[in-house]
FITI-377381 format. One line per 10 residues: number of its first residue (from 1); their letters; for each residue z, y, x of C-alpha. Coordinates in Angstrom, 3 decimals. Example, Ala and Ser with C-alpha at 12.3 -4.5 7.8 and 13.67 -1.06 7.14 Angstrom:
# residues 2
1 = AS = 7.800:-4.500:12.300  7.140:-1.060:13.670;
END
This chain:
# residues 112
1 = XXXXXXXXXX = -152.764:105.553:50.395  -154.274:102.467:51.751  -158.494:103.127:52.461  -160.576:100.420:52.425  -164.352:99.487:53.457  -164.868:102.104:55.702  -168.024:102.471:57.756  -167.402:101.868:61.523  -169.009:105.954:62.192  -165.794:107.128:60.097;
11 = XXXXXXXXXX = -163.696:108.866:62.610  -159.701:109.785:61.217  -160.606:113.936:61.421  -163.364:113.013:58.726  -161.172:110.907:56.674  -158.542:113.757:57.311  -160.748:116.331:55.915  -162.357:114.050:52.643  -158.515:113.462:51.674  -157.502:116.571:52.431;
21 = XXXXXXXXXX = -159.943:117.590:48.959  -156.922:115.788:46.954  -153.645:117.172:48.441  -151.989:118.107:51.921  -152.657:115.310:54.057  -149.513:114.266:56.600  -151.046:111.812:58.586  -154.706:109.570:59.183  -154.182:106.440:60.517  -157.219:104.004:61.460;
31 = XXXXXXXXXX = -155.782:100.866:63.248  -158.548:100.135:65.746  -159.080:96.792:67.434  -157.594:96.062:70.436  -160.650:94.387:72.733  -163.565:97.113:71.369  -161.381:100.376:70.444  -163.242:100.631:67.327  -161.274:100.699:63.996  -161.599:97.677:61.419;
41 = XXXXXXXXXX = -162.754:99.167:58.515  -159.774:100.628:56.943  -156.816:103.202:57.295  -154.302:104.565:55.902  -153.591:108.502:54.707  -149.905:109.598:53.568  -149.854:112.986:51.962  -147.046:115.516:51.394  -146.408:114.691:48.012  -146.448:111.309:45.914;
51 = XXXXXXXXXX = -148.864:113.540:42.809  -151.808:113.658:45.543  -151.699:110.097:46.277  -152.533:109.279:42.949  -155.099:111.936:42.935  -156.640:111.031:45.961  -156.425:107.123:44.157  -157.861:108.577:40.771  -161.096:110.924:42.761  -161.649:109.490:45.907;
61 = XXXXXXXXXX = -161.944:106.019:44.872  -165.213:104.164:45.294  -167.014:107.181:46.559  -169.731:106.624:48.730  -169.489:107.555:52.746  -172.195:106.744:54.676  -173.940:104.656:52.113  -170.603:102.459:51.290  -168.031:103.037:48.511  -164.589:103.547:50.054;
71 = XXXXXXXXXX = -161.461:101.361:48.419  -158.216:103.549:47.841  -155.008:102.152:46.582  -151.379:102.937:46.958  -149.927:101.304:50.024  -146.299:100.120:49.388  -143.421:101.765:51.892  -142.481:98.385:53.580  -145.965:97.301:54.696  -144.994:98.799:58.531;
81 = XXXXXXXXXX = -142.191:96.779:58.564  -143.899:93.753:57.029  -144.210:90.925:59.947  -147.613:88.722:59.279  -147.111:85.074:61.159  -150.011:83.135:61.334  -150.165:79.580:63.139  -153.221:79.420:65.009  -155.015:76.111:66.726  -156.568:76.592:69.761;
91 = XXXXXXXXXX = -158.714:73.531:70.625  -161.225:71.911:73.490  -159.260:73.738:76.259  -159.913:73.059:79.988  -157.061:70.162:80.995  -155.734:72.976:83.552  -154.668:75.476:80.639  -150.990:75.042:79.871  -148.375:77.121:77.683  -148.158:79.783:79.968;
101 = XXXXXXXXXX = -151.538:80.871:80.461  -152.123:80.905:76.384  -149.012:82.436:76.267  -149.741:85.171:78.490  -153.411:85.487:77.125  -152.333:85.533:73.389  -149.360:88.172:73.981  -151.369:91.402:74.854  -152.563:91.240:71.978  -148.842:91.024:69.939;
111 = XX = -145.857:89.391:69.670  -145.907:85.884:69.839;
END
């Protein structure tokens, strides 16, 4: 299941144990940012068996946690494998930045 507006004090053992009310939870994952650590308002929870998904989907969603109703909808299989390209414009750079140095900058955080 894909969970959505989650409050930034959510950690993925609360999440684990909220979900875990609809069905056998497999795995909690929270993406978190890459420059702060903290995780960007959503996850996702996979549970044993496809019937607690949809339970999870038909209890859990728009619940309140800390003050903020929590989104839950089925996440297709193929979204880990999905690539997202984006072109990006980076403008009013200092005359001495060239390819390489964006280059290098933009690639920790992804594939370029």
């Amino acid at each position: 299941c894909y969970v959505g507006n989650l409050d930034e004090q959510l950690s993925e053992e609360l999440l684990w144990e909220m979900m875990l009310q609809a069905g056998p939870v497999v795995t909690v994952h929270l993406p978190r940012d890459k420059v702060t650590g903290s995780h960007q308002g959503y996850g996702f929870v996979e549970f044993r068996a496809e019937e607690d998904a949809d339970y999870a989907l038909k209890v859990m969603n728009m619940v309140k946690l800390f003050g903020k109703p929590i989104r839950v909808n089925k996440a297709s299989q193929d979204k880990k494998t999905f690539e997202i390209g984006a072109n990006l414009f980076v403008g009013g750079l200092d005359p001495d930045v060239d390819e390489k140095l964006l280059y290098d900058t933009f690639s920790a955080f992804g594939t370029i």
